[in-house]
N, C-alpha and C positions, 0 to 999 in steps of 0.2 A: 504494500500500500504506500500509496504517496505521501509524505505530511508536507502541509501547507502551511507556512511559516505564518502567523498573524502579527498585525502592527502593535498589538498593546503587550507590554513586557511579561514574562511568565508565562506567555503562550503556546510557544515553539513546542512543546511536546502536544499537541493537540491534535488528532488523526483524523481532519474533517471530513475525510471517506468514511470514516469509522463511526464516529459521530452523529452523520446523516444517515448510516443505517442504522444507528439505535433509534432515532428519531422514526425513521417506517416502522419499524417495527414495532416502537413503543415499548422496549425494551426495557424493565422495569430494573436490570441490574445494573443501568445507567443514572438510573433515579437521585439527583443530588450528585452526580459525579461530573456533569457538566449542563449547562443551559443553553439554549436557542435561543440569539436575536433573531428575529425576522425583518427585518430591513425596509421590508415594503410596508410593516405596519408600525416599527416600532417598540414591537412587544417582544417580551422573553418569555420564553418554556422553559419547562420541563420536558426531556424526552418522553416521558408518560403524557402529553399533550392530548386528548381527545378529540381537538382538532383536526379536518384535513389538512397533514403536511404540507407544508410551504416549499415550492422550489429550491433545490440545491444553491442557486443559484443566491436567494436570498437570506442563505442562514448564516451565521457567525457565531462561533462557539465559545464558551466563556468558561471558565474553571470555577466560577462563584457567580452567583448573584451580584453581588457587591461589584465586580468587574463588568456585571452585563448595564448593572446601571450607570458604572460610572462613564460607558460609552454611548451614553444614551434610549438607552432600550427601558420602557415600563413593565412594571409586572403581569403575568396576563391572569383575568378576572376569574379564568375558568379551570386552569388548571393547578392556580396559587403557588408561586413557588417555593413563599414561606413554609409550606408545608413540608416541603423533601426532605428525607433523611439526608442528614451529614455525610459526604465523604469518607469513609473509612480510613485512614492513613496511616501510619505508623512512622511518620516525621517531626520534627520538631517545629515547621514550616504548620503542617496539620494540627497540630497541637498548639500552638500561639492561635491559630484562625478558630479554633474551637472556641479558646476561652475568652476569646473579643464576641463570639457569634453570641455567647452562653450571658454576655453584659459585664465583663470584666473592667470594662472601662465607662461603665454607667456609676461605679463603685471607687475609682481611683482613675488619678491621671495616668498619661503614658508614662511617664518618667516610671512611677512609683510600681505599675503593671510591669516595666522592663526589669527594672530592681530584683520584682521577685520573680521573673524568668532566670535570671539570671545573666543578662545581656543589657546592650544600650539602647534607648527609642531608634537613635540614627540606625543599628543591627536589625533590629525587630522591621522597621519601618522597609529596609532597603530586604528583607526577607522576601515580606509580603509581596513587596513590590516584584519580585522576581518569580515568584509561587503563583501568585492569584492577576497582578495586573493593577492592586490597590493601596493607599497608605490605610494604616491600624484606623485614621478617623474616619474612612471613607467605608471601608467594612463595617466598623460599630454602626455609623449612621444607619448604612441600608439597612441593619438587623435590628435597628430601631422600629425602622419606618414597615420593615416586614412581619415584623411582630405587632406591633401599634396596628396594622393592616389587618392579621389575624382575627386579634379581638375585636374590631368592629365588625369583620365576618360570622364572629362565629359567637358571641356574649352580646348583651345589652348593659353593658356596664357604661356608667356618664363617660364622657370627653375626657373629662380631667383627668379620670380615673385610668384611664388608656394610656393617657399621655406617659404621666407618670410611671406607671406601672412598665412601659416599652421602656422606658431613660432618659424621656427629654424631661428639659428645666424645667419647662411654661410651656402652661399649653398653647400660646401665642408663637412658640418657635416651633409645636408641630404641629400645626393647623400648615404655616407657611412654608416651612419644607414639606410636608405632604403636599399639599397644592402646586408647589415649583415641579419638585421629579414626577407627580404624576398626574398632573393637568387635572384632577377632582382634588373636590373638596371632602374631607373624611368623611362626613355626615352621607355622603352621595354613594358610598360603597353599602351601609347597614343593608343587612337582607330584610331587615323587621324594623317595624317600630313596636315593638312589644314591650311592654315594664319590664321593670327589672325582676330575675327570676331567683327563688330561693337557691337555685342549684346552677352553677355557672357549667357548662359542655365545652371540652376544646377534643378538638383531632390530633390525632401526632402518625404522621405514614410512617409505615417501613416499606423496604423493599420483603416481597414475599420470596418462597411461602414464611409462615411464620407456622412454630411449633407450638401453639398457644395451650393445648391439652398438658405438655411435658413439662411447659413455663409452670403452669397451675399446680400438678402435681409436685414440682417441687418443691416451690414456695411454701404449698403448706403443709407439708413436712416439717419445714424449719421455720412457719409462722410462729412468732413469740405471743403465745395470751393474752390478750386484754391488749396488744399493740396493734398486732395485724389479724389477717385471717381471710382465708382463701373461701367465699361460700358459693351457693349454686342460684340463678335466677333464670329462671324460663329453660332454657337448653343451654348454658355456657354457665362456666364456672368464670367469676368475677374474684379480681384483688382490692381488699379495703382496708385502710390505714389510718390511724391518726396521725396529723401534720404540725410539727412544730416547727418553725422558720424565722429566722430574723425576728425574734419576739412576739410573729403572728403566729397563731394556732388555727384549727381548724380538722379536717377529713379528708379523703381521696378516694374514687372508685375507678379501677381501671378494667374495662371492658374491651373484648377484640370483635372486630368486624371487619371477618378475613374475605367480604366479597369486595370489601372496600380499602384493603390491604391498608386499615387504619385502628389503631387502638384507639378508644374513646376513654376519656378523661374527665370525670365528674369530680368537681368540685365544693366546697364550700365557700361563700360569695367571700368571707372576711377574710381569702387566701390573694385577694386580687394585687396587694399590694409586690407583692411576692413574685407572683405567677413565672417571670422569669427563669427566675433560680428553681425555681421547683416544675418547672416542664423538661428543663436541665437535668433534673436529677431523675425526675420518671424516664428521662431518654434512656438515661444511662442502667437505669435496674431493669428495666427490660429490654438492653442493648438492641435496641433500634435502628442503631446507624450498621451495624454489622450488613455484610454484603455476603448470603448464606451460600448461593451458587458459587463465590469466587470459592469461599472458604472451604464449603463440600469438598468440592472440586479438585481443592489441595489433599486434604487428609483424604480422598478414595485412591492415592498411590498407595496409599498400605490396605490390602486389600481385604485385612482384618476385616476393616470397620466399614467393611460398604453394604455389610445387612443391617447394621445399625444405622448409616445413615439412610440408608431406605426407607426404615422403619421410622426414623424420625427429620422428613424432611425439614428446614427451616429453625433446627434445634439453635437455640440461641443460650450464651452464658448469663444468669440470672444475675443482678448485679443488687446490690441495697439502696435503699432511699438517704441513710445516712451511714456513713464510716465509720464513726465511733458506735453504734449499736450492730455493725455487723462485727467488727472487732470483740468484743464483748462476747457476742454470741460464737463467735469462734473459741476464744479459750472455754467458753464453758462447754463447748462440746470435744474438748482432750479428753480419750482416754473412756467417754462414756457414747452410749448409742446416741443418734439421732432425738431418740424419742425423747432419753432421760436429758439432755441437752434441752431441748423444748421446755419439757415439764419445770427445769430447773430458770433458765431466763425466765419463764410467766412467772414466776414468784419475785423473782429480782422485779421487772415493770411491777406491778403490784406491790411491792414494797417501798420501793421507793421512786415510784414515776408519780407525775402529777395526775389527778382526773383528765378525763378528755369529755370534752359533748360531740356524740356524733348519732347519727342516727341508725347505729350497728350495735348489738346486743352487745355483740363480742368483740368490739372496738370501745374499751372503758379509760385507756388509759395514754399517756404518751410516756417515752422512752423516759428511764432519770436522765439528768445530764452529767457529763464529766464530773462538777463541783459535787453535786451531790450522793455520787459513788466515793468522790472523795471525802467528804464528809460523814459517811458510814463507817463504823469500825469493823477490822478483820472479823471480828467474832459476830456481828452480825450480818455481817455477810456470805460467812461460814456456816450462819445460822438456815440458811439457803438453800443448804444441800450441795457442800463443796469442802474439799480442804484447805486448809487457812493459808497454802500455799496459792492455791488457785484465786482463793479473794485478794493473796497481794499484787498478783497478776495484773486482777482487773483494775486495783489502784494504778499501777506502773501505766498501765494502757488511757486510763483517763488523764493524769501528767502526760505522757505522748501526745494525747489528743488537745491537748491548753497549749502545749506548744507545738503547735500545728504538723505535728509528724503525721497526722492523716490527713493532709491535707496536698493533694498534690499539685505538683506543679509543671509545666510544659517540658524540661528537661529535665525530669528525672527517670531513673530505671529502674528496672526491676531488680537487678542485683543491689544495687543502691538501697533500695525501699527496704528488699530484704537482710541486709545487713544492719539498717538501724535499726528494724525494730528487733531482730533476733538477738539484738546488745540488749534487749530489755529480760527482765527474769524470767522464768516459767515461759516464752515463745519460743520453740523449734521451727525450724524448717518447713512444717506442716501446716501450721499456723497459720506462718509469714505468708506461704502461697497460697495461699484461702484465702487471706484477708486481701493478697495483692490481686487474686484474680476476683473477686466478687465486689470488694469495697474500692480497691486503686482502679481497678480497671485493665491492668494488663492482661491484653493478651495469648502472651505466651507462658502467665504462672502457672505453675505444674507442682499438686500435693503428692509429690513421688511415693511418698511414704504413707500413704492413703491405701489400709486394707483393701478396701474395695478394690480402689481403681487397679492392686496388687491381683489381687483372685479375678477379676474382668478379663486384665490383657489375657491371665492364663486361659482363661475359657474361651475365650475368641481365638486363641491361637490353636486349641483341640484338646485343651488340659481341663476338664469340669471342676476335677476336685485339688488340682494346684493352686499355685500360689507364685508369679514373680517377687523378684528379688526386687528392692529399690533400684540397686544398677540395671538391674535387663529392662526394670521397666522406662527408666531414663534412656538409656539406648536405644528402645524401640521409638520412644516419645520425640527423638531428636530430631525425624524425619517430619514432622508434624509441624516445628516450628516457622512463621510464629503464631502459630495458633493454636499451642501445645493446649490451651484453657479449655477452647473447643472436643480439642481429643478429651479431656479429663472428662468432660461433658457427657460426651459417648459413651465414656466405658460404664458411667455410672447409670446411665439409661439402658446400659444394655443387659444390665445384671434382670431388671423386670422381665427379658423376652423369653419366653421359654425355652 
């Protein structure tokens, strides 16, 4: 295939042969990897577009949103491109553009954002610039204006409340940048003029398929009592949670509707200030931006796991709503099953989490936080159903968590991650990779030392009642990377197949 070099920087890798056939095709595992201007109208797509395609002749491809508007293209009404899942990447280029897209700089200046990447604005800036085509203000913006854009689609919440809640100052500065880049005025997009509703609804796509039965069933295995809990409505099992955020409280109900390769997100109205950070975080626990055909794709060279991926098209890695209560929940489950793990965090929430209001039987409470694990003595925490070594555990991990070692940042690693926290008491190996694959988000952490996923490989490989070694199973695991988390994933879904 040809590539066709384009004028705006960061482009050159862009295969607009390739490109235009995901566009006919509507190829859904393009979705958020690149955009369509259309020239003759002005508008940008989505390769998922439901439109009749446009002429080759008048498409121009863009790595971002953010780049399609800064060359003049508007968003199109029909196929939303705020909607698309995030580019999957595994760069540090990807990883800066995440946490500008996520409102990183709704929250601090550039200076203070580059600080804590670890780089200069002038580095970050001339990144971008080479990656996407745009500076750090020019992406925020559009992620404003395409968020801000969202909620007047899809909520009846006031103007100001939008405004706000996307990252601008006043709602006078986005009344007038809405109106400049997209020739309407915000009020002219609303689908409704309907009051305001006890229960806010937002969309969040993925690319399919999505494994949404395997998501459910795992979840509430390791739903914590009175926090979370997985129940059943109509024909589908639904995720519900209590919300605490930036000082705002509230509820969550996450629903799939896989003819519309979109999960539904019910909320509680008093979460609106928030919404940002917390569509962020629902991305991320049910990794949404993941690209499941690439990644299948990959790990069916080991030819183990190609009845498990069969079996589970769409399998995606379960992630947490918060860091510091998956960590928690990780050490309590050292050394004890699944279940006794469960039983034991629902008495931790319940002890020491505040009340929640929600409108779930089984949603009574929200997580304690850091300070107030800290503030519990060993022996009452011991008193829990642990040993008093385990409760110092969970002190150490709340101190990690006040000084933001769960908190990650664009350039950190996985071996990084896992070295500081494994310097803490009571975390192994096991731990570290649990916590880095479900709560960091890494990709390639792998709990080597995980019975299961030990007794798994053996049985897919023709050993029912074996057992690998941590080495053989690292060795076989190597070929997977970097999507070792994914294999982990597998092996553990496939202990259920007969």
């Amino acid at each position: 295939m040809n590539t066709v070099h384009h004028e705006f920087p960061g482009l050159s890798n862009i295969d607009q042969r390739q490109c235009y056939q995901a566009v006919l095709a509507k190829d859904s595992r393009f979705d958020g990897v690149f955009f369509t201007g259309v020239t003759s109208t002005s508008i940008y797509c989505r390769p998922i577009c439901s439109v009749k395609p446009p002429k080759a002749s008048s498409c121009q491809f863009y790595h971002s949103a953010a780049a399609a508007e800064a060359a003049g293209f508007r968003p199109c009404l029909r196929c939303r491109p705020e909607l698309a899942p995030y580019a999957l990447q595994q760069n540090l280029a990807y990883a800066i553009w995440q946490k500008i897209a996520d409102g990183a700089l709704n929250e601090q200046t550039l200076d203070a954002f580059a600080a804590d990447v670890g780089l200069s604005s002038r580095q970050i800036r001339r990144l971008l610039l080479q990656q996407f085509g745009v500076t750090p203000v020019e992406l925020a913006q559009t992620q404003r204006l395409l968020f801000a854009k969202k909620l007047l689609q899809e909520t009846q919440l006031p103007m100001a409340e939008i405004a706000y809640a996307a990252g601008f100052g006043s709602v006078r500065r986005f009344n007038a940048l809405f109106s400049e880049r997209y020739q309407l005025a915000p009020g002219a997009i609303r689908r409704s003029k309907q009051p305001p509703q006890a229960v806010m609804t937002l969309r969040l796509a993925y690319r399919p398929p999505y494994a949404w039965s395997a998501m459910m069933r795992y979840l509430a295995g390791r739903a914590m009592p009175g926090l979370e809990a997985v129940q059943t409505e109509g024909d589908q099992q639904v995720y519900v949670r209590s919300v605490r955020l930036n000082g705002h409280t509230g509820w969550l109900k996450v629903s799939c509707q896989s003819d519309k390769a979109q999960l539904q997100l019910d909320l509680a109205p008093g979460l609106s200030p928030v919404l940002l950070a917390l569509i962020s975080r629902v991305r991320e626990q049910f990794d949404l931006d993941a690209s499941p055909l690439s990644i299948h794709a990959h790990l069916e060279a080991d030819l183990t796991l190609h009845a498990v991926l069969q079996a589970f098209p769409g399998l995606r890695v379960p992630g947490c709503f918060d860091a510091f209560e998956l960590a928690l929940r990780a050490v309590l489950g050292q050394q004890v099953s699944v279940a006794g793990a469960t039983t034991i965090s629902g008495r931790l929430v319940h002890a020491l989490g505040e009340t929640a209001e929600t409108p779930f039987s089984a949603v009574t409470h929200h997580f304690p936080t850091p300070q107030r694990v800290l503030q519990a003595s060993i022996s009452e925490l011991a008193s829990l159903g642990m040993p008093a070594k385990r409760a110092a555990t969970l002190q150490e991990i709340a101190r990690f968590a006040l000084s933001h070692g769960l908190h990650k940042k664009p350039a950190d690693s996985l071996a990084g991650f896992v070295a500081a926290i494994t310097a803490l008491p009571g975390i192994g190996a096991w731990t570290a990779h649990y916590i880095a694959m479900r709560a960091m988000r890494f990709p390639d952490a792998f709990p080597a030392g995980d019975l299961g996923l030990q007794k798994a490989a053996a049985r897919l490989a023709g050993q029912p009642d074996g057992r690998y070694t941590e080495t053989q199973l690292l060795q076989q695991a190597s070929a997977w990377s970097p999507w070792r988390a994914y294999g982990a994933l597998l092996l553990w879904h496939s202990l259920s197949l007969a």
